[in-house]
C-alpha positions, 0 to 999 in steps of 0.5 A: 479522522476515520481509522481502519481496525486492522493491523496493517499499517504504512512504512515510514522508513521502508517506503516510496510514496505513502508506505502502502507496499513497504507496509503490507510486505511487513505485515506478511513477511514479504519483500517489499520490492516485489510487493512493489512490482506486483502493484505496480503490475497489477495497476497497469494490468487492470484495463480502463477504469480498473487502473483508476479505482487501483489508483484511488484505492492506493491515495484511500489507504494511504489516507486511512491507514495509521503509520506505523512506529516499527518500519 
């Protein structure tokens, strides 16, 4: 399986779906609600087909990115 070089791993602990929010929020010291929010802003924001590729980038990562042992 391909496998992203980079620090930024899913939650398996603090998380809703795949971990991607919880991860990143861990990774810069932010607080995992509001890293939540924003995606989820962020998401319903983006017109047409910018709400897809936000959708598709999410499942992508969460394919992609390595759970982490820690969070």
């Amino acid at each position: 399986m391909l496998e992203l070089n980079t620090d930024l791993k899913r939650a398996t602990r603090d998380r809703w779906l795949m971990g991607l929010c919880g991860g990143v929020a861990h990774e810069y010291g932010w607080n995992p609600t509001l890293v939540r929010f924003a995606t989820i802003v962020l998401a319903i924001a983006l017109p047409g087909p910018g709400t897809a590729l936000a959708l598709l980038a999410y499942v992508v990562l969460g394919i992609l990115l390595p759970k982490s042992e820690e969070f």
